[in-house]
C-alpha positions in Angstrom: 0.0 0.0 0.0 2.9 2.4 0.5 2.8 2.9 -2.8 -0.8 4.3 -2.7 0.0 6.8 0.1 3.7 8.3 -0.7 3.7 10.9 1.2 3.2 14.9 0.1 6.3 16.6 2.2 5.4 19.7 3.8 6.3 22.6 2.6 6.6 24.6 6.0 9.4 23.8 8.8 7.3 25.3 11.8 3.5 25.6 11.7 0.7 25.3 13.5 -1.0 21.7 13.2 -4.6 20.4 13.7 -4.9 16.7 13.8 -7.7 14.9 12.5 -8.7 11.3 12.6 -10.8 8.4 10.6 -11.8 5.0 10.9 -12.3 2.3 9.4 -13.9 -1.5 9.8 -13.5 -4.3 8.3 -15.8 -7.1 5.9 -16.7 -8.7 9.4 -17.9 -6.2 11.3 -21.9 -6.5 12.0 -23.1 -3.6 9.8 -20.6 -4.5 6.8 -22.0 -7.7 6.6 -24.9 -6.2 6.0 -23.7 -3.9 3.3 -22.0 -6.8 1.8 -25.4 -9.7 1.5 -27.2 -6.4 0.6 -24.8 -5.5 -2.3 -24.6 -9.5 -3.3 -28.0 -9.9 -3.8 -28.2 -6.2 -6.0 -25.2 -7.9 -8.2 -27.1 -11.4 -9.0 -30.2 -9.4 -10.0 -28.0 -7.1 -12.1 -26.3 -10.2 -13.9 -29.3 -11.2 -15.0 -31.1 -8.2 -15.4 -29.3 -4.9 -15.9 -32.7 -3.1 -15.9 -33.5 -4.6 -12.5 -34.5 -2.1 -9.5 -33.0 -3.1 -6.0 -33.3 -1.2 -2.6 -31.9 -4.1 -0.4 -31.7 -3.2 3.4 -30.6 -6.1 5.9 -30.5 -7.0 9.4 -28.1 -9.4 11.1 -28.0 -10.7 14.6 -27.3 -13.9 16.3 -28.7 -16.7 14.1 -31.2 -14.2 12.4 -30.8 -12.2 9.1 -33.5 -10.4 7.5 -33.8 -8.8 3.8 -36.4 -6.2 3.5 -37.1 -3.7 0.5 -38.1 -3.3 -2.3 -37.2 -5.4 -6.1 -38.7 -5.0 -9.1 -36.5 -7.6 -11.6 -36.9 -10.1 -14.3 -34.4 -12.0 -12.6 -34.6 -15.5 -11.0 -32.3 -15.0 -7.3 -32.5 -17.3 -4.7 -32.1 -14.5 -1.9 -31.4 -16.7 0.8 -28.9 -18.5 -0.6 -26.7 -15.7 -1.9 -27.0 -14.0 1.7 -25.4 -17.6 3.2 -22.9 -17.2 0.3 -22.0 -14.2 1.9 -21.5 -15.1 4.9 -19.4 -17.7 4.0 -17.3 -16.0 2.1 -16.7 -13.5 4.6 -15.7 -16.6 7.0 -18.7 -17.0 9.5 -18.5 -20.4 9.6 -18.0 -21.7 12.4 -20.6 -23.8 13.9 -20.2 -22.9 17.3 -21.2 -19.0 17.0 -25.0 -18.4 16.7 -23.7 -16.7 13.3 -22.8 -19.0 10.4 -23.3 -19.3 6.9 -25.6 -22.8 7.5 -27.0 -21.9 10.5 -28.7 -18.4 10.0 -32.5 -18.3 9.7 -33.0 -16.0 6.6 -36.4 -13.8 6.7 -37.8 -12.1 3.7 -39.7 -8.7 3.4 -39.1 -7.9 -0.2 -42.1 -6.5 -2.3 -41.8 -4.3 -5.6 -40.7 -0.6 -6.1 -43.6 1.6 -5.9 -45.7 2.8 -9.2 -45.4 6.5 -8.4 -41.3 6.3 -8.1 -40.9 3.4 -11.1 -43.0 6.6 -13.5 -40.5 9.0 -12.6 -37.2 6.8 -12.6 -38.6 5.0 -16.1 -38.1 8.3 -18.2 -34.7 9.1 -16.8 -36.0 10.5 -13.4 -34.0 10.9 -10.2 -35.5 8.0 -8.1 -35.3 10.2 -5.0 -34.9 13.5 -3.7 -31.7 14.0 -2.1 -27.8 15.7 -2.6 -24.9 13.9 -2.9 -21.2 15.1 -2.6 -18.0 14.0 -4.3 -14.6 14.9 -2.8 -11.0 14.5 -4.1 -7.5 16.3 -3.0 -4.2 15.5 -4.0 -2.6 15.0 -0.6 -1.9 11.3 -1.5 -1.7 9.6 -4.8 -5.2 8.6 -4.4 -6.9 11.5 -4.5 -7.9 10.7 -1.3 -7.7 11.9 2.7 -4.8 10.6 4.3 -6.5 9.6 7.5 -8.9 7.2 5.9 -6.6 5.7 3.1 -4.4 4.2 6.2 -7.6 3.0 8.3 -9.3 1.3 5.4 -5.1 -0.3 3.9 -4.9 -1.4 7.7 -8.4 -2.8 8.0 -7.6 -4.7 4.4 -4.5 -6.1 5.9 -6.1 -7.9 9.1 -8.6 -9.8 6.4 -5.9 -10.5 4.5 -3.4 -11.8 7.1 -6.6 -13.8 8.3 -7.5 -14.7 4.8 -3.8 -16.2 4.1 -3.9 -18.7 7.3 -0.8 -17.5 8.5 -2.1 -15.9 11.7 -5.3 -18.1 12.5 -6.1 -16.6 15.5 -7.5 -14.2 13.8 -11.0 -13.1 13.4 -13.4 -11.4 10.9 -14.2 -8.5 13.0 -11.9 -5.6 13.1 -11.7 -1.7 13.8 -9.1 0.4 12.7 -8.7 4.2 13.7 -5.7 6.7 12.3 -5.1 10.5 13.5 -3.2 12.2 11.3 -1.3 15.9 12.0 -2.1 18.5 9.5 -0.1 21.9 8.9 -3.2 24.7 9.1 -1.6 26.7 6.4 -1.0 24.8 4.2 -3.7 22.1 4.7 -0.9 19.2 4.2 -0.6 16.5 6.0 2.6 16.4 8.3 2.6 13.7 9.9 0.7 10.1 11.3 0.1 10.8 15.3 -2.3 7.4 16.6 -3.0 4.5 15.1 -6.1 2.2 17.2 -7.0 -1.4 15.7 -9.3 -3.1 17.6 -9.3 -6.9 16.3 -11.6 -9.7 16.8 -9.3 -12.8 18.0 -9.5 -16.9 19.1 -10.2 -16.7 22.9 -6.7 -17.8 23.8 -4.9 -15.2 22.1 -2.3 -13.0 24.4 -2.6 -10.0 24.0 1.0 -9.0 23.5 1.3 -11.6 20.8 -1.5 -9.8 18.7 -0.2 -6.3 19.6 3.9 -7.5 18.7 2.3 -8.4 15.3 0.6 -4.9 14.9 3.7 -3.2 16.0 6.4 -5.2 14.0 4.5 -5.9 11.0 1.1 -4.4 10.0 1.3 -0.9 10.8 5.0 -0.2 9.5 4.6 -2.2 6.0 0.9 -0.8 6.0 1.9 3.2 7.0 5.4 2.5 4.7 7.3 6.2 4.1 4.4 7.3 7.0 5.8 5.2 9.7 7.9 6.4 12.5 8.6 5.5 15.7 6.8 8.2 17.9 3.4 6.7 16.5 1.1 6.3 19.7 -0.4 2.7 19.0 -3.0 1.2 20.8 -4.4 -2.2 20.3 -7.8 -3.8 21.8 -7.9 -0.9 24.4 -10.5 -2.9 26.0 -7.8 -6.0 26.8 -10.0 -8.3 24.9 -12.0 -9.1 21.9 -12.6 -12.0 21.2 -16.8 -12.2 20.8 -17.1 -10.3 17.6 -19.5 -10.2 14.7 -23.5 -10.4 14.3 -23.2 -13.5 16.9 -22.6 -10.3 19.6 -23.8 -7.3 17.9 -26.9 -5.9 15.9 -25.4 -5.4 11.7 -27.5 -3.2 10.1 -26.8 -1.4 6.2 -26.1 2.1 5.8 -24.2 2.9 8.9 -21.2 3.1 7.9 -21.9 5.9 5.8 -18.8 8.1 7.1 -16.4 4.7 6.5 -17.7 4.6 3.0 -16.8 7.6 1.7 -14.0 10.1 3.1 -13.5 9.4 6.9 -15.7 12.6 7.6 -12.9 14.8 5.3 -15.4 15.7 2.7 -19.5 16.4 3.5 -22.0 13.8 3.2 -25.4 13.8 1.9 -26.7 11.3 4.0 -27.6 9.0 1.6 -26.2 5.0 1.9 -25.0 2.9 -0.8 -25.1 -0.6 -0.7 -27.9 -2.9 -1.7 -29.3 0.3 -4.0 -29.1 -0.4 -8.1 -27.3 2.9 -10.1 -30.9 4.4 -10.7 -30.8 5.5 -7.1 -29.0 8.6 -7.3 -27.7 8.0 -3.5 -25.4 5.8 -5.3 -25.1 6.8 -8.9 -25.1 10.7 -8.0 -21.9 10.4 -4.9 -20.0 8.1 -7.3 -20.0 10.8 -10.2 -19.4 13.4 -8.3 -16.6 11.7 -7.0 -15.4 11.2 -10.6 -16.2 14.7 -11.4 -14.5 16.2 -8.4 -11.1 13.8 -9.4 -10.9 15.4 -12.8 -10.7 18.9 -11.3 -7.5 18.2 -9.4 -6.2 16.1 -12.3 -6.9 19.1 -14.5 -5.0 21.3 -12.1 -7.7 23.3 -11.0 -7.7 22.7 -7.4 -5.5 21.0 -4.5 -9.2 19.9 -3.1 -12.5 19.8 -4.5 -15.8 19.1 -3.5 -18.8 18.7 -5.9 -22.4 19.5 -4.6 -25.8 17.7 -6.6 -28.6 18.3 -5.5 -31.9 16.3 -7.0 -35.8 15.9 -7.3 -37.9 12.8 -7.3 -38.7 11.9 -10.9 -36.7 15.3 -12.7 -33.5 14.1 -14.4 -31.7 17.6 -14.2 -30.1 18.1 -11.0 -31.4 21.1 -9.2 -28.3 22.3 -8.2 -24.6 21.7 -8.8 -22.1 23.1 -7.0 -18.3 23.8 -6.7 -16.1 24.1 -3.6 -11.9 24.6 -3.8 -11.3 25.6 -0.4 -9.1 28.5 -1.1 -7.2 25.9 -3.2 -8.2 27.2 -6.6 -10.5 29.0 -8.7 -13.9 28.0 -7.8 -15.6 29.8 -10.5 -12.9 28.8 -13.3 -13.3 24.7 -12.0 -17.8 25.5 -11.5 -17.4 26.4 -15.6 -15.6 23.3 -16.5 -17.7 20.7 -14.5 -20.7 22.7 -15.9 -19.2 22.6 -19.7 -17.6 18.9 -19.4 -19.9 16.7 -17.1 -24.2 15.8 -17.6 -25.0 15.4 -14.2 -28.8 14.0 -15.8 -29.3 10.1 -13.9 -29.0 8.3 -16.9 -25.9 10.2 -18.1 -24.4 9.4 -15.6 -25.0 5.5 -15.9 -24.2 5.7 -19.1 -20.4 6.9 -18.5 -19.6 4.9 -15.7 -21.2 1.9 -17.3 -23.4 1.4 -14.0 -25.5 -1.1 -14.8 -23.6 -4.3 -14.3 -22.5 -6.5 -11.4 -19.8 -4.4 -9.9 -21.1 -3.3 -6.4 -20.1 -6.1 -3.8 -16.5 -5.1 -4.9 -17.3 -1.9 -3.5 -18.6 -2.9 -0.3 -15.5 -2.9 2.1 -12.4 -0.8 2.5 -14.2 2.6 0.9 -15.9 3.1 -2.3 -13.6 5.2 -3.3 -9.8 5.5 -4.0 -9.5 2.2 -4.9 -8.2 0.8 -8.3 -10.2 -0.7 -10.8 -13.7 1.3 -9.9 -15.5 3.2 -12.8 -15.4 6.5 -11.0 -11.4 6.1 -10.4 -10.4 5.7 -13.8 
């Protein structure tokens, strides 16, 4: 990952510094389960069907998961059975937890999308009222916040040190938490202050043996050219952790809104993603205005941007779309390209991100944006 997050030097000696912080969680923790059956079930309807509307929510605890919303799709999906793949593939196995891919009880409450929203969505139609933003800043390589590009690169690394079998103590559920010094005039970032990871582990785990691992392995070759040795670190502050998962705590999609997106960097609409298809512009809208907000720093424009939509229910021009540099460039010379260059209409912008396929349980974990590979990152 150090690759990903090369630092930016600063370009002031002596400054004053603010330091802010963002978190991250991995694909076992109760709420991304969630996110992740939700967005596996939106993906076998769209491989089918690419026309197919999907507002997905689900709720996981102990043996119980429950799928409620609303699908209208010419698709044949055994929802149940994807949700159990899932799980399985996120590695709730085991038997002995109320939680496990064979053991769950799966409830449906699924009927169809309403006629008054299908009218407006059918002829190009914002399925919802609602404003979405898209954020970008050169500080790292990514185009993303510092803060959060660590959490989610050290949240990816538990799964896939558990994943590999070489540390099977191990767990699916995980917490990760980075602070991050910033210079206040220049808005760089100076310098990594705390990492926290909180990890799920097998009951007989010490303690120092999970936080030597941390300290000698994940964080430096995770934090690479960002490592130093006056990082605070703190591991399971609690001194244990080794119940985890749905099996000890309520999962529920769309709260992990702020984990999502930019660590709390950039504004948020309030609007979730998983388990919605690209005609919900919740989704479609915060993904193109992330695209749209990249090409303004790639452009030169800006050292930050932020892009503002703002929709109806049922009207496929945005009413209103706006463009925020931060001091960092000139707002009304970067408001006149996005408005010359980008159609912010709903079906525009599934057209140019090529939206309507199978794409969205890759999205689910780590952030949905910053990563390689995504539509919106090219």
């Amino acid at each position: 990952m150090a690759s990903i997050i090369h630092p930016h030097p600063a370009t002031a000696t002596v400054a004053a510094l603010h330091v802010f912080s963002s978190e991250s969680v991995s694909e076992g923790h109760p709420d991304k389960v969630c996110d992740f059956i939700a967005d596996s079930i939106l993906d076998a309807h769209l491989a089918q069907d690419a026309a197919a509307r999907v507002a997905c929510e689900v709720l996981c605890k102990d043996g119980h998961v429950v799928l409620a919303g609303e699908i209208t799709s010419a698709a044949n999906v055994d929802h149940a059975a994807v949700a159990r793949a899932a799980i399985r593939h996120i590695g709730y196995t085991d038997p002995a937890e109320s939680f496990n891919a064979d053991g769950v009880r799966v409830t449906e409450l699924i009927s169809q999308q309403a006629p008054e929203i299908a009218q407006g969505v059918d002829v190009g139609g914002a399925g919802d009222q609602g404003l979405m933003f898209g954020y970008a800043t050169d500080e790292t390589s990514a185009l993303m916040p510092l803060p959060i590009l660590l959490a989610h690169a050290l949240a990816r690394r538990l799964a896939d040190d558990r994943r590999s079998g070489r540390h099977p103590w191990l767990r699916p559920d995980a917490k990760t938490q980075v602070s991050v010094a910033y210079d206040s005039a220049t808005g760089r970032p100076t310098e990594v202050r705390t990492v926290l990871v909180s990890t799920q582990h097998a009951a007989d785990t010490a303690q120092a043996d999970i936080r030597a691992h941390l300290e000698r392995e994940v964080i430096p070759q995770v934090l690479g050219d960002w490592h130093h040795g006056a990082i605070e670190v703190i591991v399971n502050p609690t001194g244990s952790f080794a119940q985890g998962g749905p099996s000890a705590d309520c999962g529920v999609t769309g709260r992990k809104i702020i984990v999502d997106t930019y660590g709390g960097m950039g504004r948020h609409g309030g609007g979730a993603f998983s388990g919605k298809d690209p005609s919900k512009v919740d989704r479609s809208g915060a993904y193109f205005g992330r695209f749209v907000a990249r090409q303004v720093i790639r452009e030169g424009l800006a050292h930050r941007c932020e892009v503002q939509v703002a929709y109806a229910i049922g009207r496929a021009q945005p009413v209103s779309v706006r463009v925020e540099t931060f001091g960092t460039g000139d707002a009304q010379t970067a408001e006149r390209f996005v408005a010359d260059t980008f159609d912010f209409r709903p079906n525009a912008m599934i057209e140019r991100l090529d939206l309507r396929r199978p794409i969205y349980r890759e999205t689910t974990n780590y952030g949905h944006f910053g990563r390689a590979g995504l539509p919106w990152e090219a």
